[in-house]
BALUMLUM-696220 format. One line per 3 residues: their letters; for each residue x, y negated, z of C-alpha. Coordinates in Angstrom, 1 decimal, decimal comma. Layout:
N
A = X:Y:Z | ...
***
This chain:
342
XXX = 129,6:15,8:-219,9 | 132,6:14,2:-218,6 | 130,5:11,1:-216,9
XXX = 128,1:13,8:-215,4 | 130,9:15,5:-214,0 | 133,1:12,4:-212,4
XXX = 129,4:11,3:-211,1 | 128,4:14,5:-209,4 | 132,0:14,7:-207,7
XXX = 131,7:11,0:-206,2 | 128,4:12,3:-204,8 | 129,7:15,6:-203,1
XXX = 133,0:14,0:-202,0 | 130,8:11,5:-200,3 | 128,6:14,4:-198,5
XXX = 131,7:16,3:-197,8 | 133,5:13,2:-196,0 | 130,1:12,6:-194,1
XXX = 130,1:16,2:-192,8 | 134,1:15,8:-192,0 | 133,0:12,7:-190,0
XXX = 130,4:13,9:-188,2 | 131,9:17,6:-187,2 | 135,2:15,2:-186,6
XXX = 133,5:13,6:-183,6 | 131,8:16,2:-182,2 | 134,7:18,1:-182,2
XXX = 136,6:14,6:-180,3 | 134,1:14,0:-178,1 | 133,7:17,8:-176,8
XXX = 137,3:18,3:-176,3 | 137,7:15,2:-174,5 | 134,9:15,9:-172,5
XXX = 135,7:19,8:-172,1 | 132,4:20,7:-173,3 | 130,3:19,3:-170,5
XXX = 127,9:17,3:-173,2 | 127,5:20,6:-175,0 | 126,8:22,4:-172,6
XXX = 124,0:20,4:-171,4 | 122,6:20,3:-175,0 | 122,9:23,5:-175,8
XXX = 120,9:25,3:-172,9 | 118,0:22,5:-173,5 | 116,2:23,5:-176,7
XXX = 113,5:21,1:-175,8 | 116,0:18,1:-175,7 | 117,3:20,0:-179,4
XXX = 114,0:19,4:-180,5 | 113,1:15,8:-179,7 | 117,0:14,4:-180,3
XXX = 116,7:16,3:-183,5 | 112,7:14,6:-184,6 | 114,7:11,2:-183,5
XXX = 117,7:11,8:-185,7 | 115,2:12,9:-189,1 | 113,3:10,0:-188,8
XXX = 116,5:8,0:-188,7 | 116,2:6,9:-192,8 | 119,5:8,6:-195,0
XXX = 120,8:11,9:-194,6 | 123,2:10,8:-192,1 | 120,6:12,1:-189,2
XXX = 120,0:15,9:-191,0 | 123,8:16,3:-191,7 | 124,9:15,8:-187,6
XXX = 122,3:18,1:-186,9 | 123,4:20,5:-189,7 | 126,8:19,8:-188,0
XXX = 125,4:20,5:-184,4 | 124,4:24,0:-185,8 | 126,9:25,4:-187,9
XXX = 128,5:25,4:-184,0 | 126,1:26,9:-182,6 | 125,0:24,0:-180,5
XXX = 121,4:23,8:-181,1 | 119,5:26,3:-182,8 | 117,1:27,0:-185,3
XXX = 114,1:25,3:-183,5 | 116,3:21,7:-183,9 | 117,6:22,3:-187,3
XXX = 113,7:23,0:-188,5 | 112,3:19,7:-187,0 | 115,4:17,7:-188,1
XXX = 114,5:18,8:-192,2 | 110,2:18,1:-191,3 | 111,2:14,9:-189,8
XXX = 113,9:13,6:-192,4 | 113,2:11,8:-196,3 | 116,5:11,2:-196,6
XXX = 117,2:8,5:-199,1 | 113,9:7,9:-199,7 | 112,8:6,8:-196,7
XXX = 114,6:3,0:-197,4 | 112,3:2,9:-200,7 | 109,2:3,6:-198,5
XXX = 110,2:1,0:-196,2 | 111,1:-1,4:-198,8 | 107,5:-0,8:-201,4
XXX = 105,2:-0,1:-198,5 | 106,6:-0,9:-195,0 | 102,8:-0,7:-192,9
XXX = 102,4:3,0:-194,9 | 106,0:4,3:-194,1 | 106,0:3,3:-190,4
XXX = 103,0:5,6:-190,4 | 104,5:8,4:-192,7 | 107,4:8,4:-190,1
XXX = 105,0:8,6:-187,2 | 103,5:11,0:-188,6 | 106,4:13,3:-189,5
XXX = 108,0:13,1:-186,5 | 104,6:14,3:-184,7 | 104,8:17,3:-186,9
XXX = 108,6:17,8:-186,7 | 108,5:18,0:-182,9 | 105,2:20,5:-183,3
XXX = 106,5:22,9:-186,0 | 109,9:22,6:-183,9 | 108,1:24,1:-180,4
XXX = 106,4:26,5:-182,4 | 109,4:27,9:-184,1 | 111,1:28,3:-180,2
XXX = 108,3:30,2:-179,1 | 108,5:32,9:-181,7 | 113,2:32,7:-181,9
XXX = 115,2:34,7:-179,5 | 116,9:31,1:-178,2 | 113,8:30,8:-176,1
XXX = 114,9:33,6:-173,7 | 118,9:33,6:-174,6 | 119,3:29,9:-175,6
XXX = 121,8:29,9:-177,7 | 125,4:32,2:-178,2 | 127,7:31,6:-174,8
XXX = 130,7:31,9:-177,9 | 129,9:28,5:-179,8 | 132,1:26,7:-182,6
XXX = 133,7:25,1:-181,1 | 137,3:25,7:-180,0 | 138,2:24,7:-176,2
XXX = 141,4:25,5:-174,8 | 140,9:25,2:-171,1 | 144,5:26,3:-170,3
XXX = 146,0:24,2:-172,7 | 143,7:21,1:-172,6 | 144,1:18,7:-175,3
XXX = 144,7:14,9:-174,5 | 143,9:13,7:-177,7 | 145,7:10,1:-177,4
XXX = 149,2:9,7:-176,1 | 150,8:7,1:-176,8 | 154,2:8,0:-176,2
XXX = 153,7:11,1:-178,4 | 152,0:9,0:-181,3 | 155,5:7,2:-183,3
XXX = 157,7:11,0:-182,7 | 154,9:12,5:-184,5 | 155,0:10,3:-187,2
XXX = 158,5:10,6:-187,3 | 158,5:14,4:-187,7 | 155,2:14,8:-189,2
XXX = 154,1:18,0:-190,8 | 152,5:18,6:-194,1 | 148,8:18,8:-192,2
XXX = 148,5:15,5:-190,8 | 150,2:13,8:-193,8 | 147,8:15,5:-196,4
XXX = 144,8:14,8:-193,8 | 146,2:10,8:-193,6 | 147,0:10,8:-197,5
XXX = 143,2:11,9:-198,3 | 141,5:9,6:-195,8 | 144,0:6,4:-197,6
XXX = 142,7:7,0:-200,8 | 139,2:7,4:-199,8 | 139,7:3,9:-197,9
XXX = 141,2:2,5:-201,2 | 138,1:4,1:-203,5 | 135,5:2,9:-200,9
XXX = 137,2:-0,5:-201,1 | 137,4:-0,9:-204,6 | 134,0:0,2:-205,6
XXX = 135,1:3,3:-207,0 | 132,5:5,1:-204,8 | 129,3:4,0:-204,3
XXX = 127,2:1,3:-205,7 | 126,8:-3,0:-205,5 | 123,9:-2,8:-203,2
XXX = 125,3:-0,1:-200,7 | 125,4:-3,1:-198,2 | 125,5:-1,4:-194,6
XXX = 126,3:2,4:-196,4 | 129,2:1,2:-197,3 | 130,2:-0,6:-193,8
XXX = 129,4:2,9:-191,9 | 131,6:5,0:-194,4 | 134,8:2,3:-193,8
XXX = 133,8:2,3:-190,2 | 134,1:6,5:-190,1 | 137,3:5,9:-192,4
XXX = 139,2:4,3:-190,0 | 137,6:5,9:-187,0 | 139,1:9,3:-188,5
XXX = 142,3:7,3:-189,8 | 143,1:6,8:-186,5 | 142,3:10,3:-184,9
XXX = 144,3:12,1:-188,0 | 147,1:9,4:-186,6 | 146,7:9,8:-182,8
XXX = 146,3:13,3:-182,1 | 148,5:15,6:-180,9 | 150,0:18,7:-183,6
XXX = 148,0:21,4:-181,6 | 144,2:19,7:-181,8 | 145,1:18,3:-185,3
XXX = 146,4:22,1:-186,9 | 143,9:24,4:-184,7 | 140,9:22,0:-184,5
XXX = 140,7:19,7:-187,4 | 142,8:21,4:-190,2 | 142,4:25,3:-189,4
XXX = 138,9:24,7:-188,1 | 137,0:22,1:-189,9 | 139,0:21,8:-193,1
XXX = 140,1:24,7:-194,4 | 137,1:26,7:-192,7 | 134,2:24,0:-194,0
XXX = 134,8:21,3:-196,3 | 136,2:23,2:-199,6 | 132,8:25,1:-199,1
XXX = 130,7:22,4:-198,8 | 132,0:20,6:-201,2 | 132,0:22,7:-204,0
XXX = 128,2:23,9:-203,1 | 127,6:20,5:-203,2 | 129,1:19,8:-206,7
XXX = 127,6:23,1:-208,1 | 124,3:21,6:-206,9 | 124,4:18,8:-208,5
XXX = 125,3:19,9:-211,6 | 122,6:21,7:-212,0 | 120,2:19,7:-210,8
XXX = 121,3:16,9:-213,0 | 119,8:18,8:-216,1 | 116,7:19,6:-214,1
XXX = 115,3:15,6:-213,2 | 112,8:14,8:-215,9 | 110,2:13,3:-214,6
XXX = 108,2:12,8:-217,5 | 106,8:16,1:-217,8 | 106,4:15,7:-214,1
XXX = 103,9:13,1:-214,5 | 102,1:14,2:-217,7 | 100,7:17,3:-215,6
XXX = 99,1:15,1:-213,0 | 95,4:14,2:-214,1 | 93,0:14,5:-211,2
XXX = 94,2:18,0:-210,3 | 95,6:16,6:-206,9 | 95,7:20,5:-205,3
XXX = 98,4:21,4:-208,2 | 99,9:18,3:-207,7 | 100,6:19,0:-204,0
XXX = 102,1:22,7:-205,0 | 104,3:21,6:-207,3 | 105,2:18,4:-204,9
XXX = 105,8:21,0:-202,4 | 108,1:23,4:-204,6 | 109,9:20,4:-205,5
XXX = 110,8:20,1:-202,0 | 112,8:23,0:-202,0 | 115,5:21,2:-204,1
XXX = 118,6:19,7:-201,7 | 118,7:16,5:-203,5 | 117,0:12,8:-202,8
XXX = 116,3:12,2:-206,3 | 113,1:14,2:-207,3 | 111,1:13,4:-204,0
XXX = 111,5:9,3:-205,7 | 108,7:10,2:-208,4 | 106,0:11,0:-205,3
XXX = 107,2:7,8:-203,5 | 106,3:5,6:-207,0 | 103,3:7,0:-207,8
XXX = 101,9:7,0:-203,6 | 102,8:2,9:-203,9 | 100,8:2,8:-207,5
XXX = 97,6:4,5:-206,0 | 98,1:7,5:-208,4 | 98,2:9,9:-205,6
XXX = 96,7:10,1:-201,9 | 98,9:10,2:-198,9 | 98,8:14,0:-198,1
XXX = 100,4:14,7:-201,1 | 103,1:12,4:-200,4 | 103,5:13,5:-196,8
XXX = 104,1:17,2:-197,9 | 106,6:16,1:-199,9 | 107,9:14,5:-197,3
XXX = 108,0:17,5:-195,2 | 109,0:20,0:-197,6 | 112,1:18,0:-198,9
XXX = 115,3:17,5:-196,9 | 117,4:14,4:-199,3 | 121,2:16,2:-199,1
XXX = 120,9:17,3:-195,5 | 120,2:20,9:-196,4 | 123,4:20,8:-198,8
XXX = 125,8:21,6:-195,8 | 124,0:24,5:-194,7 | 124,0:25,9:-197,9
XXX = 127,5:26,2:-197,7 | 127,5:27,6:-194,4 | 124,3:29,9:-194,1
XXX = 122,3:30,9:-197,1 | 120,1:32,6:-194,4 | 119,6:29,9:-192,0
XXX = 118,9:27,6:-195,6 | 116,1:30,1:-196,6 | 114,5:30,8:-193,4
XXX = 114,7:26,5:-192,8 | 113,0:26,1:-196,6 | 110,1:28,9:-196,2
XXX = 109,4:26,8:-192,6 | 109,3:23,9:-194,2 | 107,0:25,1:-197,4
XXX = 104,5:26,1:-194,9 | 104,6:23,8:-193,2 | 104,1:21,3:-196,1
XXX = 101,1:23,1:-197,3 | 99,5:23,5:-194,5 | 99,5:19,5:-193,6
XXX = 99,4:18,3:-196,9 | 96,2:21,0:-197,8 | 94,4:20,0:-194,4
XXX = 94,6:16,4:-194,9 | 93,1:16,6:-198,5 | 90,4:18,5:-197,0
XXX = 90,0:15,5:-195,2 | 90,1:13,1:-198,0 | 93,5:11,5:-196,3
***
């Protein structure tokens, strides 16, 4: 029990410093820019839509969690964060590539038809259509006070005099360094995954170093940390605890026969789970011939890898109304295409 525990924590912490990464920069980049780049974003739902098919095809959850991220500050709405969970397989989109690469390309092409469909239909019938989206966003911008978030002559007093925020917030990003170093996270193969999470390491290393007391406590500590992470970490961890006791595939595959249609239900259903790990089975047996490719696509589509995880955290409403899109969705593509013997 011990193992399953240290194992599901490594997994969440890894989520949780993703999502710190990824709300990090956006939060960086639109206080720098004084929210110009959101702006334009958030009052074009079409370019939502099509950045948001682009970033779920992108293989990982690294795509689903920005847009999650995006979201959660009310930068796009929920047009984008439906076709960024169609489009995405999360982790198993680098087994796809890797057992069938001709079939996945097409998958891919596929989903991100559909994504950028089911996305336009979803903005026809939400109120963003005629109010985009909320003129109050996440996003905290200070336009009398505006935040230079590197001065150098301010960066050695601070560490002089620095306060308990920025040296827990340095102290935490040091040891995840030192784990991601040393192997303690991740795995052998982890190749460029583990070159992106050093690279955001250091890139967040050096804003927790860098920035001034007032964008550090307000926007990073008050804002992100103590407002997101604990949250989404500990959904995350409760998550996969339990799915943990749930992945037996066995059964899974005893039920199959020839009954393809309950095969596709169940595929579906088992989309609604936030984790990577069950989708795996429908990859297999698709590269075996056991099952056709509409069964494999709705899986696809109904499934999100970890990218729902953070919004689960955030908005068990948005998380709902995203999985009931998705389920339809699923069916609906995956029931039409075995119709047509696909």
């Amino acid at each position: 029990m011990t193992e399953i525990i240290i194992s599901t924590l490594k997994q969440s912490l890894m989520i949780t410093a993703f999502v710190l990464l990824m709300m990090v920069i956006i939060e960086y980049v639109n206080v720098q820019s004084k929210n110009k780049w959101a702006e334009k974003l958030r009052h074009s739902p079409l370019l939502q839509i099509v950045m948001a098919a682009f970033l779920g095809i992108t293989p990982g959850c690294m795509g689903a969690f920005t847009v999650v991220s995006l979201y959660t500050h009310r930068l796009v709405g929920l047009a984008a964060l439906v076709t960024v969970m169609i489009a995405t397989s999360g982790d198993e989109a680098f087994v796809m590539f890797a057992l069938f690469p001709g079939k996945a390309l097409l998958i891919h092409g596929i989903l991100f038809l559909v994504a950028i469909i089911a996305g336009f239909i979803v903005l026809q019938y939400s109120s963003q259509k005629k109010n985009n989206l909320d003129t109050q966003h996440g996003f905290t911008i200070h336009h009398h006070d505006y935040c230079k978030c590197f001065d150098r002559q301010i960066i050695i007093p601070q560490i002089k005099k620095i306060t308990f925020e920025r040296l827990a917030m340095l102290l935490s990003i040091l040891v995840f360094i030192l784990m991601l170093t040393t192997g303690v996270f991740g795995t052998q193969n982890w190749g460029w995954k583990r070159i992106t999470f050093l690279a955001g390491s250091m890139f967040l290393l050096f804003v927790f170093i860098t920035v001034p007391e007032h964008f550090l406590k307000e926007h990073l500590y008050n804002h992100i940390i103590k407002k997101h992470l604990l949250r989404i970490l500990l959904w995350s961890w409760g998550a996969f605890i339990v799915l943990f006791f749930f992945q037996n595939y066995s059964i899974m595959t005893e039920m199959l026969g020839n009954n393809f249609y309950l095969v596709l239900l169940i595929a579906v259903m088992i989309g609604i789970i936030p984790e990577s790990g069950p989708h795996l089975v429908f990859v297999t047996l698709f590269s075996e011939g056991l099952i056709p490719l509409s069964i494999l696509l709705a899986s696809s589509i109904a499934q999100d890898g970890h990218g729902m995880l953070p919004l689960l955290a955030e908005s068990r409403k948005s998380f709902l109304k995203v999985k009931a899109i998705n389920i339809l969705v699923a069916l609906i593509v995956g029931y039409v295409l075995m119709l047509m013997g696909i």
